[in-house]
N, C-alpha and C positions, 0 to 999 in steps of 0.2 A: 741447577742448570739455568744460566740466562741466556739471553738472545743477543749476537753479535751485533753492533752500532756500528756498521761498513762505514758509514759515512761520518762519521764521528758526530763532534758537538754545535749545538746552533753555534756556541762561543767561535766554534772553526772560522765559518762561517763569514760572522759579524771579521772576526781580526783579519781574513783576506782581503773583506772587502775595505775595513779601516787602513789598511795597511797599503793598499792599490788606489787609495782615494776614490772607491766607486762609493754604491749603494746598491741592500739587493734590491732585486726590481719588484715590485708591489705584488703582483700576482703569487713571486713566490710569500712572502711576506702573510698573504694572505692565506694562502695554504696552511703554513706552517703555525700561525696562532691561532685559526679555526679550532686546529688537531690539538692546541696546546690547552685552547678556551675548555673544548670539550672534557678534557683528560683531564682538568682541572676541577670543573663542575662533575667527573663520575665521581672523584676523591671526597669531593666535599657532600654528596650524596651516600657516602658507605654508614651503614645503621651500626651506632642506633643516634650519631649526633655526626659523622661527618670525621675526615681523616684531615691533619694541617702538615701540609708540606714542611712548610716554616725556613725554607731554603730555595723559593725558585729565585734560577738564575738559567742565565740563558748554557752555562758550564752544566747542567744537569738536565736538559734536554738533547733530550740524545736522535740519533740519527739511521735509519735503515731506507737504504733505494731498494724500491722494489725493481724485481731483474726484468720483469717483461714491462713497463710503462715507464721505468725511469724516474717516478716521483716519489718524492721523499716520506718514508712515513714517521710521524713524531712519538717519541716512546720516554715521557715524564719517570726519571729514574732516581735515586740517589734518595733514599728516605730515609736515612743515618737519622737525620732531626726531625721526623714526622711524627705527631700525635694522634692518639686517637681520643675524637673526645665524650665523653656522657654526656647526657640529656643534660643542659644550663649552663655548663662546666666552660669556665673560662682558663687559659691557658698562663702561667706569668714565667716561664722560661726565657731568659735573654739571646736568642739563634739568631742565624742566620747571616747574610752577606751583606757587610755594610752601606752598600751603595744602594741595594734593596730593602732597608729595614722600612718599617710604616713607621709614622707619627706618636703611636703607643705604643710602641717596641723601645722609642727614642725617651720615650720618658718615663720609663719602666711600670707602665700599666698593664694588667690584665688585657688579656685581646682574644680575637676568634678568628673565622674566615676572612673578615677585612683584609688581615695582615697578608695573605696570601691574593686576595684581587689585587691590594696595594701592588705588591711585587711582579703580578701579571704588567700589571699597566707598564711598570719600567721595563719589563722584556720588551715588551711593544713595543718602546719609545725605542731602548735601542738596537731593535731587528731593523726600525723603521729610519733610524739617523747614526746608528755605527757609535752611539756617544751612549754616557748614561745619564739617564733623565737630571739626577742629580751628583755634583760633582765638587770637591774639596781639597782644597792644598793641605788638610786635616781634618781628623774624626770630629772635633770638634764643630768647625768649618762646614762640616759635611751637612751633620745633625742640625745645623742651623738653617741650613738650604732646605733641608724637607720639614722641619718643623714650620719652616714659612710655605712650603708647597708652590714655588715658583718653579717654574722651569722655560725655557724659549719651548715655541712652540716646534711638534714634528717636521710642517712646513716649514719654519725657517732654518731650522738646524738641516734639515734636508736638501733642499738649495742654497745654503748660507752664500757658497760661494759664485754664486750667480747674480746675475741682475739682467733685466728688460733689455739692456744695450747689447748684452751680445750674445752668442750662439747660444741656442740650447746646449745643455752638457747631454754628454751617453747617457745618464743618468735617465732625464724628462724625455729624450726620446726615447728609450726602452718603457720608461710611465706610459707614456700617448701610447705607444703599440700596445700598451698588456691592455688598456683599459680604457672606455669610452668617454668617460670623463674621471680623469686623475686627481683633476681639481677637487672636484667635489668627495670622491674617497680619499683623499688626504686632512679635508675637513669633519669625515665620518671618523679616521683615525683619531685624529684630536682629541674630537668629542667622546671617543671612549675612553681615549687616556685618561680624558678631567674627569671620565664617573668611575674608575677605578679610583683615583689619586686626589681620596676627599683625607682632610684631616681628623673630619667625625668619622670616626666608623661607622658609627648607625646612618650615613650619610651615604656608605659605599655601597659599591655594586653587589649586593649579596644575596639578594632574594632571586631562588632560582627560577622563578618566570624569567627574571631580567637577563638572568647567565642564558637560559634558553634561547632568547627573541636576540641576544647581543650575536651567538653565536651561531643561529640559522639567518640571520641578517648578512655575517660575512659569508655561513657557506653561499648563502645565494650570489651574491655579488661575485664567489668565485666560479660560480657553475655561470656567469652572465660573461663574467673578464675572459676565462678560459676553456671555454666550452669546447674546444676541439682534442682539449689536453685532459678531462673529467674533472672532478671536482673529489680530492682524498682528502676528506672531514671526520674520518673516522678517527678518534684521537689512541 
């Protein structure tokens, strides 16, 4: 028996708003990967070495309104390809969604938790810009993009089509309303994306002090953004 996903997929989501030319608005944005950080960090907590997704994508986060407050709760699902792994146990299975792979996935190394903050970070980028962090006219193409770990930044890909000359879009006014300064948490998103989306794994965000402090960081910011609306951090 599982539990009904009324509201379907984050993917829904991301392709209305790609597809309407908006953005979702930050507040949500922040709800929704709080739930997703935390669900991610119980997984990689399961004894006696931690459980690997090996497939987030934003198609595999799934979606339940609660009926009395109307907010979304996030419910990490779809573990067809998930591991469990022993104490030291490095993983060498080739999974996963290719727009999501990590750097040692791309060059068929052994890997661990990294590969899965890797894939956290590209949900991020594209809950946060409707695009994928990394993008290719071929797998080839693709794999070259992230083996170099470039990407425009959230900021720009989020106002790409804006400039200083003219009207704010629906977009940065719905930003300024959710949150007191937009600016400055759009430069907080960045900076998370670049400590997920290192090339070293032993580089990445995977020491669970850091998952902790990253992800009561956002709950806070969202009990600060939307305080009238609560703060659903439970993943």
């Amino acid at each position: 028996v599982m539990e009904y996903a009324d509201a379907g997929a984050l993917s829904d989501i991301v392709k209305e708003n790609k597809n309407a030319g908006t953005q979702l608005p930050l507040d949500m944005i922040l709800q929704l990967f709080t739930q997703l950080a935390l669900a991610v960090r119980a997984m990689h907590a399961v004894k006696p070495a931690g459980i690997l997704h090996r497939d987030l994508k934003t198609q595999n986060v799934f979606l339940k309104r609660d009926a009395q407050s109307g907010q979304l709760d996030v419910k990490l699902g779809d573990f067809g390809l998930s591991k469990s792994l022993k104490e030291d146990e490095m993983a060498k299975t080739i999974v996963g969604t290719p727009y999501n792979l990590a750097p040692e996935l791309c060059q068929g190394l052994s890997y661990a938790k990294p590969v899965d903050v890797w894939a956290l970070g590209c949900v991020l980028y594209e809950i946060t810009t409707t695009r994928h962090a990394f993008e290719g006219s071929s797998l080839p193409a693709l794999v070259m993009k992230i083996m170099r770990g470039l990407c425009p930044s959230v900021r720009e890909r989020r106002y790409a089509e804006n400039s200083p000359s003219v009207e704010p879009s629906e977009t940065e006014l719905k930003d300024a309303a959710a949150t007191e300064n937009a600016s400055q948490l759009m430069s907080d998103i960045d900076d998370l994306i670049s400590r997920c989306l290192k090339s070293e794994p032993v580089r990445c965000l995977i020491d669970q002090s850091q998952f902790s402090t990253a992800a009561s960081c956002m709950c806070a910011r969202l009990r600060r953004t939307n305080s009238t609306r609560g703060a659903a951090c439970a993943g």
